[in-house]
PDB file of N, CA, C and O in Angstrom:
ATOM      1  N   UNK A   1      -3.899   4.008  -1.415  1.00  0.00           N
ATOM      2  CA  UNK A   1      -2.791   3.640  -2.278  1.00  0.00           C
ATOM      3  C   UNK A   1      -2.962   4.374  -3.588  1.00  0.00           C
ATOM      4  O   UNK A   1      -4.122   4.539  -3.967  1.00  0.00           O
ATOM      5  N   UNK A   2      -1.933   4.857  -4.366  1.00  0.00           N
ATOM      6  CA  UNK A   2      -1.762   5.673  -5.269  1.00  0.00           C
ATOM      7  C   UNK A   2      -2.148   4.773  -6.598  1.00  0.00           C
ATOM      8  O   UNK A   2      -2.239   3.616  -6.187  1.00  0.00           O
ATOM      9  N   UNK A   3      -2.375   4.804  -7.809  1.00  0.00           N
ATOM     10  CA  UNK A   3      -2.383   4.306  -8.865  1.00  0.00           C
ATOM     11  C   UNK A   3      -1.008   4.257 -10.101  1.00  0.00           C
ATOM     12  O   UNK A   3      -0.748   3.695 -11.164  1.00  0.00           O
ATOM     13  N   UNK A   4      -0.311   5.367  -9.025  1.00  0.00           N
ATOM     14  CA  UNK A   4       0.793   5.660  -9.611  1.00  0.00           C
ATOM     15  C   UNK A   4       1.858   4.914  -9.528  1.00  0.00           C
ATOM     16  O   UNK A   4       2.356   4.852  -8.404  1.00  0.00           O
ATOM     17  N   UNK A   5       2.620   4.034 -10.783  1.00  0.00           N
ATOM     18  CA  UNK A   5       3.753   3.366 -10.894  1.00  0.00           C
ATOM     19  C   UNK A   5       5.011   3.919 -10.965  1.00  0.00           C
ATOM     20  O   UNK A   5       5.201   4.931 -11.639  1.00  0.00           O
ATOM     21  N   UNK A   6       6.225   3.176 -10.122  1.00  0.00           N
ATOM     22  CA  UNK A   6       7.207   4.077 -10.034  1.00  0.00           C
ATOM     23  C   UNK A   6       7.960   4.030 -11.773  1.00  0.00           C
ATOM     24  O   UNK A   6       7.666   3.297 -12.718  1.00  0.00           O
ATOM     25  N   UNK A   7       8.878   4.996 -11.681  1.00  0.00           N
ATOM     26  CA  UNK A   7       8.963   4.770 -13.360  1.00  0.00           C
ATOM     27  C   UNK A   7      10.105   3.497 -13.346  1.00  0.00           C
ATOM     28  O   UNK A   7      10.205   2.650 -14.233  1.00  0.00           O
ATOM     29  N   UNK A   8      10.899   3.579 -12.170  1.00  0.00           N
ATOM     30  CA  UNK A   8      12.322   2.602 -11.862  1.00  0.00           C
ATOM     31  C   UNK A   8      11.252   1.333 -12.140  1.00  0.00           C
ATOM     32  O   UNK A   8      11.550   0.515 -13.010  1.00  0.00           O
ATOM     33  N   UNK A   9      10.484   1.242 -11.675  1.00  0.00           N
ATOM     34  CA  UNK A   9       9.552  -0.499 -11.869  1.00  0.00           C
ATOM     35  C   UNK A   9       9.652  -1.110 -12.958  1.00  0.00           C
ATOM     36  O   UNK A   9      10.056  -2.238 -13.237  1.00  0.00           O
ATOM     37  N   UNK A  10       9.011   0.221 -13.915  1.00  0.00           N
ATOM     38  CA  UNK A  10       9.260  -0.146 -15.829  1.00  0.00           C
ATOM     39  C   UNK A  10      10.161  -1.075 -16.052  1.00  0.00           C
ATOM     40  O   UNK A  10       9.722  -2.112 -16.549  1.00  0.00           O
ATOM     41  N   UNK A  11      11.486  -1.010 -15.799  1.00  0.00           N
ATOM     42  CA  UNK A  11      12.663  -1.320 -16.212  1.00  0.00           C
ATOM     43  C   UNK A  11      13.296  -3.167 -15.587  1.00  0.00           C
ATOM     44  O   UNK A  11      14.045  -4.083 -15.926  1.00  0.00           O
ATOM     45  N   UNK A  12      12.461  -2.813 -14.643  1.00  0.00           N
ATOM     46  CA  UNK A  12      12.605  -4.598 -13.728  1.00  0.00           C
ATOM     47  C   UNK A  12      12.142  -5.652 -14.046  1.00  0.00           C
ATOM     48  O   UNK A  12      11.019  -5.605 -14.547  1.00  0.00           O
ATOM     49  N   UNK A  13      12.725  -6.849 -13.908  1.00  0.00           N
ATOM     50  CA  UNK A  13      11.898  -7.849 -14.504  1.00  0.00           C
ATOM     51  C   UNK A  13      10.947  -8.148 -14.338  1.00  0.00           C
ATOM     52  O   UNK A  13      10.559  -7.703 -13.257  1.00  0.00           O
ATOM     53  N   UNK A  14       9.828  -9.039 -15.101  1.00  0.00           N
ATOM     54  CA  UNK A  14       8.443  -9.458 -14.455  1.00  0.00           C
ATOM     55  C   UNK A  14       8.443 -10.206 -13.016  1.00  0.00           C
ATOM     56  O   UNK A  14       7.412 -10.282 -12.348  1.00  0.00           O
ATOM     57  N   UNK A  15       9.181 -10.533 -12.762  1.00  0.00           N
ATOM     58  CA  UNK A  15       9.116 -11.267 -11.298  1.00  0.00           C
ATOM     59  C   UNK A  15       9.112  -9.795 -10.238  1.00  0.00           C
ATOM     60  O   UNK A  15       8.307  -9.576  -9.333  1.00  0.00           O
ATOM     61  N   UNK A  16       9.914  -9.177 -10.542  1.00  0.00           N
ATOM     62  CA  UNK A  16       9.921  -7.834  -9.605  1.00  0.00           C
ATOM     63  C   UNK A  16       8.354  -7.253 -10.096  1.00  0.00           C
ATOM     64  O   UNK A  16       7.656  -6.751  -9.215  1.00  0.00           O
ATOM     65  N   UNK A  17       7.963  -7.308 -11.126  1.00  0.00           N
ATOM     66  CA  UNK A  17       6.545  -6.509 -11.104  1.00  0.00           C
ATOM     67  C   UNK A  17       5.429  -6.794 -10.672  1.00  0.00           C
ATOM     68  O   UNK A  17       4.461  -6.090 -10.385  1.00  0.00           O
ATOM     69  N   UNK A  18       5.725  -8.601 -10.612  1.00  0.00           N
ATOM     70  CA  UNK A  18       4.380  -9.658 -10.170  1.00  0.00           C
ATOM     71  C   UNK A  18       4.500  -8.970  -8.334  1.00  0.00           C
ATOM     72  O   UNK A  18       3.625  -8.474  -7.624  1.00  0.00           O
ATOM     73  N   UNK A  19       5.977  -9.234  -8.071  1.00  0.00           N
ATOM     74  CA  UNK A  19       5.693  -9.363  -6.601  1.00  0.00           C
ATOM     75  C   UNK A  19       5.398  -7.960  -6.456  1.00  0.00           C
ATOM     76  O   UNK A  19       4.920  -7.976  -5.322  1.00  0.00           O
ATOM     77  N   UNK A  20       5.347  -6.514  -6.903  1.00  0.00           N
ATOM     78  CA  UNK A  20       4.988  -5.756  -6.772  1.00  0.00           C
ATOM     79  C   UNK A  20       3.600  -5.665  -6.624  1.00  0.00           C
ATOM     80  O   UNK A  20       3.093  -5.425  -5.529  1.00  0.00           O
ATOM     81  N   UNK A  21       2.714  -5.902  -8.006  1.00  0.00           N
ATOM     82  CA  UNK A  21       1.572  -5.975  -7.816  1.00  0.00           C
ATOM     83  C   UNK A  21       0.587  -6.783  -6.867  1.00  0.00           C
ATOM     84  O   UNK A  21      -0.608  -6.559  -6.674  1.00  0.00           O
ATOM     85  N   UNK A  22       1.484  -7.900  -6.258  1.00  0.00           N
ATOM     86  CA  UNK A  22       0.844  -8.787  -5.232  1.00  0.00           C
ATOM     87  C   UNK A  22       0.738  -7.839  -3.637  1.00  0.00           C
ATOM     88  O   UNK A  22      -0.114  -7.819  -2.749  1.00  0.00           O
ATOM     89  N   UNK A  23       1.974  -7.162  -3.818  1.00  0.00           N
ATOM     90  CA  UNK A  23       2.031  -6.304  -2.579  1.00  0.00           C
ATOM     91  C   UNK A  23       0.694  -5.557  -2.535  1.00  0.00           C
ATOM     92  O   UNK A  23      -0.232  -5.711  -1.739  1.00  0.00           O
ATOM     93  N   UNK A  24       0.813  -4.620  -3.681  1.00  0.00           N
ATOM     94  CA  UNK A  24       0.078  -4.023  -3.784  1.00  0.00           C
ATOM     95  C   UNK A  24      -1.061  -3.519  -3.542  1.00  0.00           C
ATOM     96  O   UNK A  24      -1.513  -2.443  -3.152  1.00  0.00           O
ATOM     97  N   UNK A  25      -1.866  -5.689  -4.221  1.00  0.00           N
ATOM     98  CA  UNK A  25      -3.580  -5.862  -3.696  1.00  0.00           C
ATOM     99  C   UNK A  25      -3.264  -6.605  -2.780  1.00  0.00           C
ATOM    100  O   UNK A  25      -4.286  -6.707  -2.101  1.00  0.00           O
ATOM    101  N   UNK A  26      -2.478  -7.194  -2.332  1.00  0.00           N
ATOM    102  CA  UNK A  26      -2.567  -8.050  -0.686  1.00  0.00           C
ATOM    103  C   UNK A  26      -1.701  -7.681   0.460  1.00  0.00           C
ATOM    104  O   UNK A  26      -1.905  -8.185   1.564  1.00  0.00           O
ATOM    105  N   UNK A  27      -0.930  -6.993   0.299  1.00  0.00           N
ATOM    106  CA  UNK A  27       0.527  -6.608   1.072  1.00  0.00           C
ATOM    107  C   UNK A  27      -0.055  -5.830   2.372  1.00  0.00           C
ATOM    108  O   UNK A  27      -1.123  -5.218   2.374  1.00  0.00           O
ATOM    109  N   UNK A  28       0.920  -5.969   3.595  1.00  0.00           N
ATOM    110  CA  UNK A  28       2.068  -6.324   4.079  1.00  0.00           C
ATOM    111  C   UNK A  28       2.357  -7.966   3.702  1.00  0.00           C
ATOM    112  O   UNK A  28       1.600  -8.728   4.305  1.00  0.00           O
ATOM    113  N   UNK A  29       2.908  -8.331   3.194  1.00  0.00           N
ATOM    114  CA  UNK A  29       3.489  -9.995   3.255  1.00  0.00           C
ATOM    115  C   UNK A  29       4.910 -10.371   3.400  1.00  0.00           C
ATOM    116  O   UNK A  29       5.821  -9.651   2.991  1.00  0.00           O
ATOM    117  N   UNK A  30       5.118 -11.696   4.086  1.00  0.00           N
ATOM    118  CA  UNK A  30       6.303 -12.341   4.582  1.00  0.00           C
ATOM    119  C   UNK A  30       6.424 -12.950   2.863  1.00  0.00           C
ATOM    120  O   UNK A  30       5.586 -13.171   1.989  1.00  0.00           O
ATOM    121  N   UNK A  31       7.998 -13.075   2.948  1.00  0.00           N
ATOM    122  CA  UNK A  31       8.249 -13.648   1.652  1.00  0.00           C
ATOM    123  C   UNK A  31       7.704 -15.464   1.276  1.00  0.00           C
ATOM    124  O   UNK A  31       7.406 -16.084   0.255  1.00  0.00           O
ATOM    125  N   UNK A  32       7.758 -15.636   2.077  1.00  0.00           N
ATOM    126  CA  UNK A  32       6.843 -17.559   2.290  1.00  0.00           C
ATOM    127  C   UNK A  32       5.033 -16.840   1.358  1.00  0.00           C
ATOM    128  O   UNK A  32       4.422 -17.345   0.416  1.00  0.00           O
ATOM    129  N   UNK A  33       4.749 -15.698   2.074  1.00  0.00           N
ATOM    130  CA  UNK A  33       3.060 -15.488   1.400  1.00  0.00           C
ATOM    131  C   UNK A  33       3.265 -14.887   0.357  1.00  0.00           C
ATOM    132  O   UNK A  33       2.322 -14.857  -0.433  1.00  0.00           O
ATOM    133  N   UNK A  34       4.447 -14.250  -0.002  1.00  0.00           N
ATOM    134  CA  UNK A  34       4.481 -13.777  -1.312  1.00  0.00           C
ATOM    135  C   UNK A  34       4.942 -14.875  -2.491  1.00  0.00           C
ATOM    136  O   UNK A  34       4.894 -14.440  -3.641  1.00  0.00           O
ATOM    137  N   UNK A  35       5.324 -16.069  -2.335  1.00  0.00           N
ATOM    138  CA  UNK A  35       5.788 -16.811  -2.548  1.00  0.00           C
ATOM    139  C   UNK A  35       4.554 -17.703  -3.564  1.00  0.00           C
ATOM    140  O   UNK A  35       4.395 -18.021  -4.743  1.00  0.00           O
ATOM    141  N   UNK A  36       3.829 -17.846  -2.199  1.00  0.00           N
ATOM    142  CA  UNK A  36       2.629 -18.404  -2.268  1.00  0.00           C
ATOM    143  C   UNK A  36       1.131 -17.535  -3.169  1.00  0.00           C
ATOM    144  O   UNK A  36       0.229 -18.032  -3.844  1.00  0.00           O
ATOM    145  N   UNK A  37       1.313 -16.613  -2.925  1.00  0.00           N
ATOM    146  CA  UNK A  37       0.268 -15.521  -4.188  1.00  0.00           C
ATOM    147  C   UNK A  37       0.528 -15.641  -5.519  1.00  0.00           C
ATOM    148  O   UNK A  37      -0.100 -15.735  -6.573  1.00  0.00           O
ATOM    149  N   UNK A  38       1.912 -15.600  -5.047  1.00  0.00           N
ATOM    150  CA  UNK A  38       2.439 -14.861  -6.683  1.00  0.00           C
ATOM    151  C   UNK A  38       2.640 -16.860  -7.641  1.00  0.00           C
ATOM    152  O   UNK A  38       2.457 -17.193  -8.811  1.00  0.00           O
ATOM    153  N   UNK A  39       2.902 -17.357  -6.884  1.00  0.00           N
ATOM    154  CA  UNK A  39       3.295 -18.923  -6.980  1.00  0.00           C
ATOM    155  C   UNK A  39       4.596 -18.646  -8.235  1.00  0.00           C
ATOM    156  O   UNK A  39       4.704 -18.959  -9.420  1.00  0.00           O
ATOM    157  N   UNK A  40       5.491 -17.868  -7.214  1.00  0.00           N
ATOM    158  CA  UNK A  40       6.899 -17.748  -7.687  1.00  0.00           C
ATOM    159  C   UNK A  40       7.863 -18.281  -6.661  1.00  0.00           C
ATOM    160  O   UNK A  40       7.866 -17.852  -5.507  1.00  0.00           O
ATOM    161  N   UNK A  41       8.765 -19.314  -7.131  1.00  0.00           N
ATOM    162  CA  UNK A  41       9.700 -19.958  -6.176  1.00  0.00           C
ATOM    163  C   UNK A  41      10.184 -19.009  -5.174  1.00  0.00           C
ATOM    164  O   UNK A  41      10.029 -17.811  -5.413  1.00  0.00           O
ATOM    165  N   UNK A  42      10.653 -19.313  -4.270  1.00  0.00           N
ATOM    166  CA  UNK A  42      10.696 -18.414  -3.348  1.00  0.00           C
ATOM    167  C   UNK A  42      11.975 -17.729  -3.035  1.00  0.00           C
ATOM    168  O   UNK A  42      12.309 -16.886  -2.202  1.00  0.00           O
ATOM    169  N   UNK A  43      12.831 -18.653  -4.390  1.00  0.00           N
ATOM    170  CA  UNK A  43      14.278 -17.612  -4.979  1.00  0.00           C
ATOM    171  C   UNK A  43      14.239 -16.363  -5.527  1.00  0.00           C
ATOM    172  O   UNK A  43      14.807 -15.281  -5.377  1.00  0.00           O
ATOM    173  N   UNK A  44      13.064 -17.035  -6.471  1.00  0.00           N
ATOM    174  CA  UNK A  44      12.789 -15.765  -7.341  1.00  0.00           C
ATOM    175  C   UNK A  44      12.460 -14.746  -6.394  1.00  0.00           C
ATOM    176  O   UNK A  44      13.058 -13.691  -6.183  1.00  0.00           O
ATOM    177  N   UNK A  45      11.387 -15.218  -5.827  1.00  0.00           N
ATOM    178  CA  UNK A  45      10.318 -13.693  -5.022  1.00  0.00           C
ATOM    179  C   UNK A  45      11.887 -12.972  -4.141  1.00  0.00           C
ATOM    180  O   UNK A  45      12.301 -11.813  -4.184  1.00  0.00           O
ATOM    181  N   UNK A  46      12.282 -13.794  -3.635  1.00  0.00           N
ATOM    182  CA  UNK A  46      13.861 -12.493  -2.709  1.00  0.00           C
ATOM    183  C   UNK A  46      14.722 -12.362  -3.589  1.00  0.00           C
ATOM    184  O   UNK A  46      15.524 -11.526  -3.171  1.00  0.00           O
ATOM    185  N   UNK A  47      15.132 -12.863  -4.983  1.00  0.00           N
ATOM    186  CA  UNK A  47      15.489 -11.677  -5.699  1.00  0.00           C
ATOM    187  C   UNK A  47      14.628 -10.739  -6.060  1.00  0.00           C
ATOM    188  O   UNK A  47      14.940  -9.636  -5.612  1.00  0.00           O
ATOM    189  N   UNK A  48      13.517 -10.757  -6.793  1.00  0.00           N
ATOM    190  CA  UNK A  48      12.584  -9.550  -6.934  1.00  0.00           C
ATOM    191  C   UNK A  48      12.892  -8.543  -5.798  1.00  0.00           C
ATOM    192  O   UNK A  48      13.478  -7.490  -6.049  1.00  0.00           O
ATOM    193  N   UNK A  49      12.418  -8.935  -4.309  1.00  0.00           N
ATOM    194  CA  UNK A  49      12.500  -8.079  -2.996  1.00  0.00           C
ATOM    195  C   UNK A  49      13.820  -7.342  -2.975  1.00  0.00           C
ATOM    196  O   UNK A  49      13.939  -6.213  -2.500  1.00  0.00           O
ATOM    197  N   UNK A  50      14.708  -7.971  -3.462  1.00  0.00           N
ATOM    198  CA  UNK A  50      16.554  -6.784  -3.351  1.00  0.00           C
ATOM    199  C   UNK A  50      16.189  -6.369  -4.341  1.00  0.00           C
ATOM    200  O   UNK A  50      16.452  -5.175  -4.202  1.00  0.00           O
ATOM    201  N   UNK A  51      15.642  -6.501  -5.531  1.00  0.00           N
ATOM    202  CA  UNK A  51      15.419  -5.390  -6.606  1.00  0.00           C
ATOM    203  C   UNK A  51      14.694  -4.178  -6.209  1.00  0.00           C
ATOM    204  O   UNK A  51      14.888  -3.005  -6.529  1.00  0.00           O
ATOM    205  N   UNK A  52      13.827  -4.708  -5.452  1.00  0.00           N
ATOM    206  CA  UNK A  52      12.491  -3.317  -5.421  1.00  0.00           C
ATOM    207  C   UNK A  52      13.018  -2.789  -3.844  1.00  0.00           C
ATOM    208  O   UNK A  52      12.587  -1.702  -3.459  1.00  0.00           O
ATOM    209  N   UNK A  53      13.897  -3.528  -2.995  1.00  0.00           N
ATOM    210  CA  UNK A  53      14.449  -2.543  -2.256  1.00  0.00           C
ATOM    211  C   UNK A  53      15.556  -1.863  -2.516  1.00  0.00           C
ATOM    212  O   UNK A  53      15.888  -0.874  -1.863  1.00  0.00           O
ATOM    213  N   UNK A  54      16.385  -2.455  -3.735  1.00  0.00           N
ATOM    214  CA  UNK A  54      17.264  -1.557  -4.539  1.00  0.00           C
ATOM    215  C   UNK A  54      16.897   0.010  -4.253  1.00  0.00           C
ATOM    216  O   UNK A  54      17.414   0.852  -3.519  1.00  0.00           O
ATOM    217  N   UNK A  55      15.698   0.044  -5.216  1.00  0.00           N
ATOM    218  CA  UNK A  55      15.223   1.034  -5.939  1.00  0.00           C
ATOM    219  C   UNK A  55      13.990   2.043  -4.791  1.00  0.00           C
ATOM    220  O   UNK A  55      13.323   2.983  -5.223  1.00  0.00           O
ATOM    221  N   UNK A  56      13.939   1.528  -3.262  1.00  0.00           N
ATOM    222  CA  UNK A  56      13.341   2.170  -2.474  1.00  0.00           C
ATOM    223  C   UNK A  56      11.607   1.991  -2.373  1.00  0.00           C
ATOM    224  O   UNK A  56      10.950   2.778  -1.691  1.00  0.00           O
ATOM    225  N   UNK A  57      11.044   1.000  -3.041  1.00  0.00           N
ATOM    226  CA  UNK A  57      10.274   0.478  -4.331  1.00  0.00           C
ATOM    227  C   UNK A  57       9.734  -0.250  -2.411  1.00  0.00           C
ATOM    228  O   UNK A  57       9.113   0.301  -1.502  1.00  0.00           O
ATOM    229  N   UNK A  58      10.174  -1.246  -2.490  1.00  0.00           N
ATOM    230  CA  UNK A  58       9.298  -1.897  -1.011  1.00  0.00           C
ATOM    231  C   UNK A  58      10.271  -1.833   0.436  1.00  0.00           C
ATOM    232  O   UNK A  58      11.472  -1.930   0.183  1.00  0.00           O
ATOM    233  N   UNK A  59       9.992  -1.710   1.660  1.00  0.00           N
ATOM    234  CA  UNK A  59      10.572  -1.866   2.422  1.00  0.00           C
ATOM    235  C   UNK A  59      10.135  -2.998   3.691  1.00  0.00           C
ATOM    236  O   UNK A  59       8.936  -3.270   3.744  1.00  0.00           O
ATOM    237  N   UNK A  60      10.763  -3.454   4.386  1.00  0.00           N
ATOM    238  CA  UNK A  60      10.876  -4.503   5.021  1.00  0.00           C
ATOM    239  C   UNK A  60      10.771  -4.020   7.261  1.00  0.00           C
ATOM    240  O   UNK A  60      11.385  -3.254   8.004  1.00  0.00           O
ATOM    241  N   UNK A  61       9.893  -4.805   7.390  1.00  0.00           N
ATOM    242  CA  UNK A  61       9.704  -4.549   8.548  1.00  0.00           C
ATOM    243  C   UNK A  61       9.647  -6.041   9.259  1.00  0.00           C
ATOM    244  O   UNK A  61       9.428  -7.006   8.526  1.00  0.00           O
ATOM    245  N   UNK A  62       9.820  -6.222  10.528  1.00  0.00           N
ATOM    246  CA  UNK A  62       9.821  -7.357  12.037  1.00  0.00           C
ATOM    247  C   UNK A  62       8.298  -7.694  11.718  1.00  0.00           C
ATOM    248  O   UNK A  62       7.308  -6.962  11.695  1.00  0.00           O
ATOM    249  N   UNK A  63       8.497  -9.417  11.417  1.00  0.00           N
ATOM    250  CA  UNK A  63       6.960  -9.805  11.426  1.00  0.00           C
ATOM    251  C   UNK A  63       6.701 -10.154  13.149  1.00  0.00           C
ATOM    252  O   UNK A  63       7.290 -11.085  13.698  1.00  0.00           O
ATOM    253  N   UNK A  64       5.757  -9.275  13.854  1.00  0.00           N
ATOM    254  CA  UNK A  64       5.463  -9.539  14.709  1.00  0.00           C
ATOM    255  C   UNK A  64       5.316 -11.110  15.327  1.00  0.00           C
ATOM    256  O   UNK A  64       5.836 -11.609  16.325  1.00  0.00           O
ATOM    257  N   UNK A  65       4.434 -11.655  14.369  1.00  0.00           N
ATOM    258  CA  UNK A  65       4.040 -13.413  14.713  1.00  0.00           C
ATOM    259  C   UNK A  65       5.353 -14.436  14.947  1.00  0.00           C
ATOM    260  O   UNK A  65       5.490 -15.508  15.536  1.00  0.00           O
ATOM    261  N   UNK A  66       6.197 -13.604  14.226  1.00  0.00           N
ATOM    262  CA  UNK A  66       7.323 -14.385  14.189  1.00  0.00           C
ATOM    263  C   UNK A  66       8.636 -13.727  13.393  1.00  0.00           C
ATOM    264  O   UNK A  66       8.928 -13.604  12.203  1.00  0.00           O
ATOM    265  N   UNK A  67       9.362 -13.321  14.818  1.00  0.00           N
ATOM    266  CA  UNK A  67      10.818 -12.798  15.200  1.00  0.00           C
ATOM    267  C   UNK A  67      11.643 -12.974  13.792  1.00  0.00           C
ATOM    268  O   UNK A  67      12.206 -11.966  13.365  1.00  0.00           O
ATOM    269  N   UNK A  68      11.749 -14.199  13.041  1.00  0.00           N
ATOM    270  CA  UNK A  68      13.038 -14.628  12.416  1.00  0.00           C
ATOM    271  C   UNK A  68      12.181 -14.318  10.937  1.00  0.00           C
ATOM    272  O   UNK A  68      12.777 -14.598   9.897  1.00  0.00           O
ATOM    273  N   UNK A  69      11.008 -13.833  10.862  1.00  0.00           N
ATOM    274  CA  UNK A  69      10.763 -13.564   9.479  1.00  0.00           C
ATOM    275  C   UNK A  69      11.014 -12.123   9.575  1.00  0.00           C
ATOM    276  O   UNK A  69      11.417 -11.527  10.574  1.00  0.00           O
ATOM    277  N   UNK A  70      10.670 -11.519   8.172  1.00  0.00           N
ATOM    278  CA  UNK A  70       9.998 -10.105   7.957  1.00  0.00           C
ATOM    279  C   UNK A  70       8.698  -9.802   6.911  1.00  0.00           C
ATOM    280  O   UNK A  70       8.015 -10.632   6.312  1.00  0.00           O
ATOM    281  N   UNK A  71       8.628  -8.792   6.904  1.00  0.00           N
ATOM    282  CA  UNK A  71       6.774  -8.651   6.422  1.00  0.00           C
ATOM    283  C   UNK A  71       7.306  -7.530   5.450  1.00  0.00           C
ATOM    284  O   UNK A  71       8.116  -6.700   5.861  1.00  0.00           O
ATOM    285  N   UNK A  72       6.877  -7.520   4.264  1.00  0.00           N
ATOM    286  CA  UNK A  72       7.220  -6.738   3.319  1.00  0.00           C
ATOM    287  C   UNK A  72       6.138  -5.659   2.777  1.00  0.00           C
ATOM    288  O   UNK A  72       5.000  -6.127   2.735  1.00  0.00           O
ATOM    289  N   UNK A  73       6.245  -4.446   2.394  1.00  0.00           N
ATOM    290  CA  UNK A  73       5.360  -3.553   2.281  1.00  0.00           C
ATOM    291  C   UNK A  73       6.162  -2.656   0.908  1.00  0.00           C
ATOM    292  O   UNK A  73       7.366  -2.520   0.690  1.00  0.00           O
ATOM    293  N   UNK A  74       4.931  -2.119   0.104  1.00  0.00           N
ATOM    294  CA  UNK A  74       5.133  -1.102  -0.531  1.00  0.00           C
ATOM    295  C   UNK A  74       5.543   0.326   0.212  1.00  0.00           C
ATOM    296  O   UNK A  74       4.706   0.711   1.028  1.00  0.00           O
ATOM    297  N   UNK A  75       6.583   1.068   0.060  1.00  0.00           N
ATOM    298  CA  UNK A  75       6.965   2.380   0.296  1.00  0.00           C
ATOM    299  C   UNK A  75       5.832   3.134   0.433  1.00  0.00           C
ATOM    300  O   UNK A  75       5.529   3.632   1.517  1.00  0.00           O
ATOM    301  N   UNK A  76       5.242   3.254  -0.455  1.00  0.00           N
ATOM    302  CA  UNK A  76       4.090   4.076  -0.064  1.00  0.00           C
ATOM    303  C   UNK A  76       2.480   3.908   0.134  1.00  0.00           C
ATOM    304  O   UNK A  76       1.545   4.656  -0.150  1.00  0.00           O
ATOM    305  N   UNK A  77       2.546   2.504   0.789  1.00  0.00           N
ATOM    306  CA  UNK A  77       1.245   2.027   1.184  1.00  0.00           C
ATOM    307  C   UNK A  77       0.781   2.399   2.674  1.00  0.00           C
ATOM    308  O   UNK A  77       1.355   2.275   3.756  1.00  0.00           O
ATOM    309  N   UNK A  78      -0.158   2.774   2.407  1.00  0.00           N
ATOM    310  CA  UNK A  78      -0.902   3.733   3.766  1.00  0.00           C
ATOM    311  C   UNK A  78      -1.747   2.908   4.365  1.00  0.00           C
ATOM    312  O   UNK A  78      -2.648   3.603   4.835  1.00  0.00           O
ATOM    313  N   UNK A  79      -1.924   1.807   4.588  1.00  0.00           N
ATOM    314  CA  UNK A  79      -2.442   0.589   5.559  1.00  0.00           C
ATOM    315  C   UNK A  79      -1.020   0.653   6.263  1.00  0.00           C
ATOM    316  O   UNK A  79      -1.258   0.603   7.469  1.00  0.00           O
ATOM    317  N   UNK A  80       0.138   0.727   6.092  1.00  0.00           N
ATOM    318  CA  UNK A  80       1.336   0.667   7.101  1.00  0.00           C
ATOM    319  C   UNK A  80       1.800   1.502   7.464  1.00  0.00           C
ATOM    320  O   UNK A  80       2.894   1.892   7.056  1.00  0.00           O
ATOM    321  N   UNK A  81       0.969   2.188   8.562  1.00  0.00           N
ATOM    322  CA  UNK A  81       1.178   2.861   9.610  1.00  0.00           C
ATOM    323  C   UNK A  81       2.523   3.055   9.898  1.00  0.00           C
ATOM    324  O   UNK A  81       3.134   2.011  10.127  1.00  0.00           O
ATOM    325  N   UNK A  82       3.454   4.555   9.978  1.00  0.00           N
ATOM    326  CA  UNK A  82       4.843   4.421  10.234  1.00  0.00           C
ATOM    327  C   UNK A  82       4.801   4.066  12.524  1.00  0.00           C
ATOM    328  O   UNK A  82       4.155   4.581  13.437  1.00  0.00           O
ATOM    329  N   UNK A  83       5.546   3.297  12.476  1.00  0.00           N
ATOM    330  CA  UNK A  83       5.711   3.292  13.732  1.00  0.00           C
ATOM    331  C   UNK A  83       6.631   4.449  14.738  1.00  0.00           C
ATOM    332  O   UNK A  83       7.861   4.415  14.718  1.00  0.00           O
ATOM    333  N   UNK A  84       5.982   5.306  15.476  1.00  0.00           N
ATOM    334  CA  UNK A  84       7.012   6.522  15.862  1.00  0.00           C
ATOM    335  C   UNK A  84       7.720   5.642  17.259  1.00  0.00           C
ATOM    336  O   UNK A  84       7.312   4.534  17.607  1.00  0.00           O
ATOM    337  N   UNK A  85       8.850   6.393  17.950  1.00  0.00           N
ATOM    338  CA  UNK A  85       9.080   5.942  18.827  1.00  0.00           C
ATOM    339  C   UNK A  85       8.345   6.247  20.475  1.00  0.00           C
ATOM    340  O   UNK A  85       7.851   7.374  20.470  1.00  0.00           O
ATOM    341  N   UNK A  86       8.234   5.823  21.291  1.00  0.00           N
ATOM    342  CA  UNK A  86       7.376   6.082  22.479  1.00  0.00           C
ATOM    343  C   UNK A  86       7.833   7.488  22.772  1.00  0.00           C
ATOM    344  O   UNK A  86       9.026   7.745  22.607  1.00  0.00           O
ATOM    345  N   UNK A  87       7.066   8.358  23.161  1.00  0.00           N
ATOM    346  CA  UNK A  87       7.568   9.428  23.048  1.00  0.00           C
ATOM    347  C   UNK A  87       8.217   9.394  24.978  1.00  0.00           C
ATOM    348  O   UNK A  87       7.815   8.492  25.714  1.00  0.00           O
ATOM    349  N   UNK A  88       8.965  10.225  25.384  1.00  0.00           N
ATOM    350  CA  UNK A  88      10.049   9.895  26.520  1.00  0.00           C
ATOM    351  C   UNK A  88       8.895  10.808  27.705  1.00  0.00           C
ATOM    352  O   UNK A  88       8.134  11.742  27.451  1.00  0.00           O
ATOM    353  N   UNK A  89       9.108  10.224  28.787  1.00  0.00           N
ATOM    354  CA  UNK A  89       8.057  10.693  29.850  1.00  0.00           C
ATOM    355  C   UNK A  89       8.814  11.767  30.450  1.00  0.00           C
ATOM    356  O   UNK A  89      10.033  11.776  30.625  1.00  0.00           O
ATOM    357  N   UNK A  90       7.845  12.828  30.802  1.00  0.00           N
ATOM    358  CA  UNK A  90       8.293  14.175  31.409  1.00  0.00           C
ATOM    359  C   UNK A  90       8.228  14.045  33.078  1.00  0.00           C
ATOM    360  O   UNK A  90       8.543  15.003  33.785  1.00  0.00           O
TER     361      UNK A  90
END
């Protein structure tokens, strides 16, 4: 992971920066665990999340454990492996 802050972040509120930095040192997280780190209501934390996916800032992936959530990740965090597609049999 980079040390480098996006400059769009600057400009967001502290709730968008907390849940940033929670990503950060603990992330991939479902918004219920980001909720729970950051101990920001869990209104706040999914507005923060449309802010920082506004801005390309975190993106959102299928929590495996469970279908009806999602698992949230920094853009450019390299513990999250991009998933390719199966490649097609010859």
């Amino acid at each position: 992971m980079t040390d480098e802050v996006p400059d769009s972040l600057r400009e967001m509120p502290p709730s968008s920066k907390l849940v940033y930095k929670v990503l950060e040192h603990d992330g991939p997280l479902t918004q219920r665990q980001l909720a729970d780190h950051s101990l920001l209501p869990t209104r706040t934390v999914r507005y923060a999340l449309d802010r920082l996916r506004d801005e390309d800032i975190v993106q959102e992936r299928l929590y495996i454990q469970d279908a009806r959530k999602r698992l949230y990740h920094l853009t450019a965090d390299e513990r999250v492996p991009d998933i390719d597609p199966v490649p097609a049999s010859n």
